[in-house]
N, C-alpha and C positions, 0 to 999 in steps of 0.2 A: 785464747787470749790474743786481743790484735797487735802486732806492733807496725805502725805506720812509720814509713820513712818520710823525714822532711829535711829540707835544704840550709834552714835556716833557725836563728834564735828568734827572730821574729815572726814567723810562723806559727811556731809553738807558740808566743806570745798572743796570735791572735784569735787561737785556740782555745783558751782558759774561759770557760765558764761558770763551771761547776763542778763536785765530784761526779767522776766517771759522766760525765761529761766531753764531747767533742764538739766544731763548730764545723759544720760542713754542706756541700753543698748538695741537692737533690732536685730530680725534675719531674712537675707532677702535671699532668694534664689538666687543662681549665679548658673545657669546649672544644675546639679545634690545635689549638696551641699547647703548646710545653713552653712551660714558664718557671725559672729556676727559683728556689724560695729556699733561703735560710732557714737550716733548721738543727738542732740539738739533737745529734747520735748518739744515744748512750751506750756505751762501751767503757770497758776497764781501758782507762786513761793510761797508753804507753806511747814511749815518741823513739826514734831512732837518731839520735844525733846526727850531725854530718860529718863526724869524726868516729862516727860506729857505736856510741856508749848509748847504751838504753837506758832510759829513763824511765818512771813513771812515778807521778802527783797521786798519793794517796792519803786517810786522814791515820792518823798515828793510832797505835795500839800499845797497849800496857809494854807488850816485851820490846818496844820501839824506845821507853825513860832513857835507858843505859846509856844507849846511843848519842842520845840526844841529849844528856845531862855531859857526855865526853867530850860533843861538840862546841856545847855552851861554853865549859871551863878552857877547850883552847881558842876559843874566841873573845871572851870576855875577862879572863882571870888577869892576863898581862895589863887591864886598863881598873881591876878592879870591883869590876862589876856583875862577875860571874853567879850564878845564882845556886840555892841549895836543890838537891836531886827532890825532894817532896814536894818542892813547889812545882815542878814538872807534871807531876804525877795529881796534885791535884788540880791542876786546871783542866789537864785530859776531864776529870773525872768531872770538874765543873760543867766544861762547854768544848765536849768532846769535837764536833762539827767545827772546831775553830783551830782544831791543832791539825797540822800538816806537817807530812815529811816529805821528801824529795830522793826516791831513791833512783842510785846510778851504776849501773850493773851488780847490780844487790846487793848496793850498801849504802847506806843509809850517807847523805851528802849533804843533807840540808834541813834544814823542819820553821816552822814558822806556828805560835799559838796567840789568841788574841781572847778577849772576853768583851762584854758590854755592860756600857755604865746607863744610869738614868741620867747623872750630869756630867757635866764635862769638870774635869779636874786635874790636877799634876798625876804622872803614872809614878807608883813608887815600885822599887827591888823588893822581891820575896813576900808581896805579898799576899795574904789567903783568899784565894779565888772564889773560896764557897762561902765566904764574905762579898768579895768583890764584885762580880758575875753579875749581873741582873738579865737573866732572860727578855726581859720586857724591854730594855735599854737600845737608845737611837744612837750611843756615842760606842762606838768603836775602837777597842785600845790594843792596838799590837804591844802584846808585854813581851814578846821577845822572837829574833830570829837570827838565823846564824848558818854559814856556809863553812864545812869542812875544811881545812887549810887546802886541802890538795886538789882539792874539785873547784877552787874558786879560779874567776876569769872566763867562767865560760858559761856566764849568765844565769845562773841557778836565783841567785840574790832576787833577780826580777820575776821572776817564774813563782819564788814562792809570794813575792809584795804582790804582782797583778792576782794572783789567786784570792790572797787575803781581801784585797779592793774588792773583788768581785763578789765575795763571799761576803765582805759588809754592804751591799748592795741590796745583794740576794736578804739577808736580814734586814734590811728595811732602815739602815742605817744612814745618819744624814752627816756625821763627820768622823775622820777619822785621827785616833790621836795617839803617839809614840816618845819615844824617848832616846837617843843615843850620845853616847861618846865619841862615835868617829867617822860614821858610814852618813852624813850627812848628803854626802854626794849622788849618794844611791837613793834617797829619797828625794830630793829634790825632782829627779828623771821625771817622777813621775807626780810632778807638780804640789809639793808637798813646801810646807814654808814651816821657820823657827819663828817657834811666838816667845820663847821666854826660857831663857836658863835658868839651871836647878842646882844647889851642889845638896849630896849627898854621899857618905863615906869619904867626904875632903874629897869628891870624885865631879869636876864639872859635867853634865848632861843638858844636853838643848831638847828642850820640848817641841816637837812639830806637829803640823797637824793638815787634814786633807777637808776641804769643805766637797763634801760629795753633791752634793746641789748646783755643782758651778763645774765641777769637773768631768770630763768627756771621758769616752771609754777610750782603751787603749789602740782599738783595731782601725 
């Protein structure tokens, strides 16, 4: 298992490609010359923070629900919108490839799950993935993500969002569409805009969304 030291949050940031996945650099001979060419190292995806915490971006696994249903409820339950533990579990099972965790010195810090639609529409709470899901679908919907209380501030939030982007990319996806009650700011970063507020459970949520057609990569 590698674990690479870096300096920075933007590093890692410029790192995210894929699972187990690295972006690095290599020199290959062309004729007389060495000439450096970008390329994707695949290795088990670990980072060394510049505060010591190890990290590493892997996709979630069944005994990973618990976690990630504990972290949901104390991130969303104070606003409302926290979601039931089966719908965790069946999106894993929908579109496994699209649920991510973030673990930080082996514990689970952060996670991120999304699915795809055929059309673009309002994202709704709790609902059935193996309904919703279309494999075949260009619209991209983060149904949910969420950073542990005690790990936030030190940039997990965008580690797991550049993942998800990249990951609706790698899918062949042409926009990307979410929902939230308060972390408006943390999307915008990354050039996201509100199309249209929703209330549901007496609960306001602004719909935004990413046109991947128009928008650059992160590095």
């Amino acid at each position: 298992m590698v674990v690479t030291p870096i300096p920075s949050i933007s590093q890692i940031h410029s790192a995210i490609l894929g699972e187990g996945e690295w972006k690095g650099f290599v020199k290959r001979k062309a004729g007389n010359s060495e000439m450096p060419e970008l390329i994707d190292v695949i290795i088990e995806r670990n980072w060394l923070m510049s505060d010591n915490t190890k990290i590493l971006v892997r996709k979630a696994r069944d005994q990973d629900i618990p976690a990630v249903v504990e972290i949901d409820a104390e991130a969303f339950s104070p606003y409302g919108t926290a979601e039931k533990p089966e719908t965790f579990q069946l999106r894993l099972t929908a579109f496994p490839d699209g649920f991510i965790i973030l673990v930080a010195d082996n514990e689970i810090a952060a996670y991120g799950c999304s699915e795809k639609w055929l059309t673009e529409r309002e994202p709704g709470l709790d609902e059935n993935p193996l309904t919703t899901h279309q494999p075949d679908g260009r619209i991209f919907c983060i149904t949910a993500m969420a950073v542990k209380m005690n790990y936030r501030g030190k940039g997990f939030g965008l580690l797991i969002l550049d993942r998800l982007i990249e990951l609706a990319r790698r899918e062949g996806c042409r926009k990307i569409i979410l929902e939230t009650t308060h972390a408006q700011g943390l999307f915008l970063k990354r050039g996201f805009q509100t199309v249209q507020n929703r209330t549901e459970r007496a609960i306001s949520l602004d719909v935004m969304s990413l046109d991947l057609k128009s928008h650059g990569r992160n590095d």
